[in-house]
C-alpha positions in Angstrom: 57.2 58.5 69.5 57.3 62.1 70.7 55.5 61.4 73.8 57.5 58.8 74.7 60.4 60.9 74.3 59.5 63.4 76.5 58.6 61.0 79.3 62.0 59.0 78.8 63.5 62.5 79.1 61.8 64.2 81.7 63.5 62.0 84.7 67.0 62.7 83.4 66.1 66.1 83.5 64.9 66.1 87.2 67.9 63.8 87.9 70.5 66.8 86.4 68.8 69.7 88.2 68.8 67.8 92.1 72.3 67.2 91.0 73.4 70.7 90.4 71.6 71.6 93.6 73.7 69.2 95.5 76.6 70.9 93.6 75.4 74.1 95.0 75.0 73.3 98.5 78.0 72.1 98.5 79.8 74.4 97.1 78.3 76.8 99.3 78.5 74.5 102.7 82.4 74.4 101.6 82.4 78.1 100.9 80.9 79.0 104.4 83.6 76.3 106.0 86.8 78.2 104.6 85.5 81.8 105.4 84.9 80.2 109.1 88.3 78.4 108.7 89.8 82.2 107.9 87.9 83.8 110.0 89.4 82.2 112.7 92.8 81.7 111.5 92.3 85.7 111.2 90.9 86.1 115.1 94.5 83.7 116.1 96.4 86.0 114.3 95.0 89.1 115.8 95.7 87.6 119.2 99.7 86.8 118.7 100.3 89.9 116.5 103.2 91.9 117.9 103.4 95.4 116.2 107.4 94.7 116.2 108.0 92.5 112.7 110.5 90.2 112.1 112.5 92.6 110.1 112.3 95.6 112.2 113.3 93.3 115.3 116.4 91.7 113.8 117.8 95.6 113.4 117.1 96.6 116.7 120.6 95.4 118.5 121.9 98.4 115.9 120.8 100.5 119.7 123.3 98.9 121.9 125.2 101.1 120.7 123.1 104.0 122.3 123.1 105.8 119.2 122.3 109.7 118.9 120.9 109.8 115.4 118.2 106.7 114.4 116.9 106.2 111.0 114.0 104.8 110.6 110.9 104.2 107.9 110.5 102.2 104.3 112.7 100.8 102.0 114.2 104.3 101.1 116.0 104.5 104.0 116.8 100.8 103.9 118.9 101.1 100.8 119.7 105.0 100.7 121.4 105.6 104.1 124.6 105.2 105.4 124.3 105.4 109.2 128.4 104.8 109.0 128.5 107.7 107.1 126.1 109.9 108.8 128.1 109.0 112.4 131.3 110.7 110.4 129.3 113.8 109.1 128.4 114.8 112.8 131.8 114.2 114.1 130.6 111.2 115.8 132.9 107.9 116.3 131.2 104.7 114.5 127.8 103.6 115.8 126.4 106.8 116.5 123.7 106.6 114.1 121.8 103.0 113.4 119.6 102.5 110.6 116.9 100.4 111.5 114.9 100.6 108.7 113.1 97.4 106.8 111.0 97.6 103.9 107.6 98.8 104.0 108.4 100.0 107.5 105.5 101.6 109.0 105.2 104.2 111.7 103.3 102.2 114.0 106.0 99.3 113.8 108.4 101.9 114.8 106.4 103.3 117.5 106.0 100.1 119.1 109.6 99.5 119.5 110.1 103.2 120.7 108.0 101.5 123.3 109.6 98.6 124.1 113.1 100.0 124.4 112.0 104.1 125.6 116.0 104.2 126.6 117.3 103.9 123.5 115.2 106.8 121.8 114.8 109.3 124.5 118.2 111.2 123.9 118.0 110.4 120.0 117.2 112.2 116.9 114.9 109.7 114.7 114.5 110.3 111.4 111.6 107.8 109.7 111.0 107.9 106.2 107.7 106.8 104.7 106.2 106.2 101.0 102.7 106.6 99.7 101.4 103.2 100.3 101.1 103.5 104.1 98.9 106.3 104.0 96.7 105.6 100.6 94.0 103.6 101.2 93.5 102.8 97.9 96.8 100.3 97.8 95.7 96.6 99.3 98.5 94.6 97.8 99.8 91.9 100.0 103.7 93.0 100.2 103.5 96.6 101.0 100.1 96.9 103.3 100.6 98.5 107.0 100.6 95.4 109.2 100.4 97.1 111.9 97.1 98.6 110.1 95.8 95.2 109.7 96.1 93.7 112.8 93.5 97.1 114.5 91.2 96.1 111.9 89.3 93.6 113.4 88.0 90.1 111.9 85.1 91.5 110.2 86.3 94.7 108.6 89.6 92.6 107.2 87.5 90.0 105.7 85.0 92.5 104.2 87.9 94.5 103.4 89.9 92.2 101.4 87.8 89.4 100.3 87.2 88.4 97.3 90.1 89.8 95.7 93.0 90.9 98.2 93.0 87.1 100.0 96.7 87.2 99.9 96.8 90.5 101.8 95.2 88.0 104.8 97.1 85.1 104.0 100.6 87.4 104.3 99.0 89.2 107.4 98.4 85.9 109.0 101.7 84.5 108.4 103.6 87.8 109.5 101.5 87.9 113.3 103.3 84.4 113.7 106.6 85.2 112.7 106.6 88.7 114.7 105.5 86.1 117.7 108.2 84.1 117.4 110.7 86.7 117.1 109.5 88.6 120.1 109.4 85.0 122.0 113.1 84.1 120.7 114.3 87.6 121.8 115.8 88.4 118.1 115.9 92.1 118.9 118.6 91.0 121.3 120.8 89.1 119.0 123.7 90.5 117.2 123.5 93.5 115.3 123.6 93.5 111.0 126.8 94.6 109.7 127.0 98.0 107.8 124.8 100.4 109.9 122.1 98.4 109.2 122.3 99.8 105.3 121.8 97.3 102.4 123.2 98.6 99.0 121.2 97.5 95.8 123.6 96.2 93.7 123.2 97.2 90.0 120.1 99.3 88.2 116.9 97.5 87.0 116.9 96.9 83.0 115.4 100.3 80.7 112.5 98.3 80.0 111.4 97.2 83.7 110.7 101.3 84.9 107.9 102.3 85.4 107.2 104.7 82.1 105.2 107.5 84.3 104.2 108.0 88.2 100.7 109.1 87.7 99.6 105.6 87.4 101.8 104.1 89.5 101.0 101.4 92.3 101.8 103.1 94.7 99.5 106.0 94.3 96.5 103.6 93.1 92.9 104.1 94.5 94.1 107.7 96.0 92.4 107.8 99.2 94.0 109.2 102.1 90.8 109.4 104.5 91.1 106.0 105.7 92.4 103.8 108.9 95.7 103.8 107.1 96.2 107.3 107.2 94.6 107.6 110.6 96.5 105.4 112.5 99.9 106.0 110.8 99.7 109.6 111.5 99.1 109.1 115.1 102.0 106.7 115.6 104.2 110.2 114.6 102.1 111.6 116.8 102.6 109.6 119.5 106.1 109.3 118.7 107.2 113.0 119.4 107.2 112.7 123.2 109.6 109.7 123.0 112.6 111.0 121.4 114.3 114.0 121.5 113.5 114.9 118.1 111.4 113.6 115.2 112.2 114.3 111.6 109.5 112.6 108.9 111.2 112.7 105.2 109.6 111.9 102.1 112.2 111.2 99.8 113.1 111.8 96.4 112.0 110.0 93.1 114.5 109.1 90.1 115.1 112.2 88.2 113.7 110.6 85.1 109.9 111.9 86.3 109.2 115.3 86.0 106.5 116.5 88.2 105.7 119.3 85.6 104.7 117.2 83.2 102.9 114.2 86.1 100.3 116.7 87.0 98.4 113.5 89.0 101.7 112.4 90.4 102.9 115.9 91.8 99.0 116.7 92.7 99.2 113.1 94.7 103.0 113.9 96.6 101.4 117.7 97.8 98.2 116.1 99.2 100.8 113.3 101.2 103.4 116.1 102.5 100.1 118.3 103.6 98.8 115.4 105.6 102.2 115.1 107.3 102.6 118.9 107.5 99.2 119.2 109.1 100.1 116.3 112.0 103.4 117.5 111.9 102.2 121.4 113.2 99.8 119.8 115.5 102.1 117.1 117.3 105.5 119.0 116.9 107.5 117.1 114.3 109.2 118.3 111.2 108.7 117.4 107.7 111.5 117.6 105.1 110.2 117.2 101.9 112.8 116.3 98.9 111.5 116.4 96.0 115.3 116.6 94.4 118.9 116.0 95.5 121.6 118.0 94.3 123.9 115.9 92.4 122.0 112.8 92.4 121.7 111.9 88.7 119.5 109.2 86.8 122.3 107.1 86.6 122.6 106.6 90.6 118.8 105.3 90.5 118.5 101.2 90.8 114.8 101.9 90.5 112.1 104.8 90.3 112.7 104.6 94.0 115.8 103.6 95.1 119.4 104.8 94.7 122.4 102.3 93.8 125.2 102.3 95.0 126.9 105.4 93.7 123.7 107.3 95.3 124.2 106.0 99.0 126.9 108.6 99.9 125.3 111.7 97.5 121.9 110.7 99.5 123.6 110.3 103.1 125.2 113.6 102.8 122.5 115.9 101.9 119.8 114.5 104.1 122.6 114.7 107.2 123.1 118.2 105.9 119.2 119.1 106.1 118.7 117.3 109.5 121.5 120.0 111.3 121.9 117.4 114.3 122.1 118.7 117.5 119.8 122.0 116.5 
């Protein structure tokens, strides 16, 4: 009975492991079919990239208006700056000064439409703001990465750079090279301009329990690495930008009072190493750097965010920076 037990069993057997080869291969055939299927999705996309996005381009009518003072950068100058404001404070009549920022603007984006439209920025004072993220190397996540970054890349060091885990960083990547296409086909940077300046205002603050409790181990600062393309390439854009407007100022703005850099040795250790990157380009290429670490008179209570001001902060923001910048010096 044992013997024929084993015989009656040994086919199954044989049976189940040619099976789970077949699995394999083709699992692995249909593995090798979608990495060829992205890699030349990826190749398409490096092709129609246009270094302008989408939200960058619908700003840039804000220039008709041939303004003097242009702010540019991330998503701090997106909600923090009132270019209406800012064309009062230097005694300028309304549009002036444009804010053409978009979040997680990047230097190179800006740069490229510095390019595209060299009249509008020759006789202006740009002022770019930028954030941790487009210089760390260590941050990979899909809605803040450098597009711009992305697209110089190349097939094989995006796919190696990315994959397994970072997938949506490609997937987002792909879909913003068409959209940037389209918008540079449709001339959207001719359109109408957006109302306010080109300021949004965040409406109300996030709940208590939604901040982040400490900056040393926030996203943003993740993986700190500033040795990489990012950092390369980013600080070359402000390099390159210098000799296209009449003066470049790069700020690196404030976090919510809440954080005490005394206390977020890691954080504050991170922030010096960033504004001693910029410093460094900014001695060699001839732009300034303001660093604020702190605004008079902006109080926790003005934050939406760790980020981001509210409201009551646009104004208390828009006057100090203005007041730093001395237009016209």
């Amino acid at each position: 009975m044992r013997s024929l037990f084993i015989d009656s069993g040994a086919p199954l057997a044989r049976v189940q492991a040619s099976s789970a080869r077949w699995i394999a291969g083709a699992l692995a055939l249909t593995l090798l079919a979608w990495l060829a299927a992205l890699a030349a999705l990826l190749a398409v996309a490096n092709r129609v990239h246009d270094d302008v996005p989408t939200l960058l381009a619908i700003k840039l009518p804000l220039l008709q208006s041939r303004p003097e003072l242009i702010f540019g950068g991330e998503s701090r100058t997106v909600y923090q700056v009132d270019a209406g404001l800012a064309a009062q404070l230097i005694g300028r009549p309304p549009g002036s000064a444009a804010n053409i920022a978009y979040d997680a603007g990047e230097p190179l984006a800006l740069l490229a439409a510095m390019r595209r439209a060299p009249d509008y920025f020759r006789n202006a004072e740009v002022v770019v703001s930028v954030a941790p993220f487009l210089f760390n190397e260590g941050v990979r996540s899909a809605a803040v990465y450098p597009q711009d970054v992305a697209a110089r890349l190349g097939v094989a060091r995006q796919m190696t750079a990315f994959l397994p885990l970072r997938v949506g960083t490609l997937i987002r990547y792909i879909r913003e090279a068409f959209h940037a296409r389209l918008a540079a086909d449709q001339h959207v940077d001719q359109g109408p301009p957006p109302p306010n300046f080109g300021l949004t205002v965040i409406p109300r603050n996030q709940p208590d329990d939604q901040w982040a409790a400490g900056l040393d181990n926030h996203p943003h600062y993740a993986g700190w690495d500033l040795s990489g393309p990012k950092a390369r390439f980013e600080t070359a854009a402000l390099c390159d930008m210098v000799a296209l407007t009449k003066k470049l100022v790069v700020v690196v703005p404030p976090w919510a009072p809440r954080y005490d850099r005394a206390r977020q040795v890691l954080w504050r250790d991170k922030e010096e190493q960033l504004v001693a990157l910029l410093s460094d380009a900014g001695r060699r290429c001839g732009f300034e750097v303001l660093n604020i670490p702190a605004v008079p008179g902006l109080q926790q209570a003005s934050y939406a965010d760790e980020m981001h001001v509210n409201a009551s902060g646009v104004p208390i923001y828009t006057r100090y920076l203005v007041s730093r910048l001395k237009p016209g010096a």
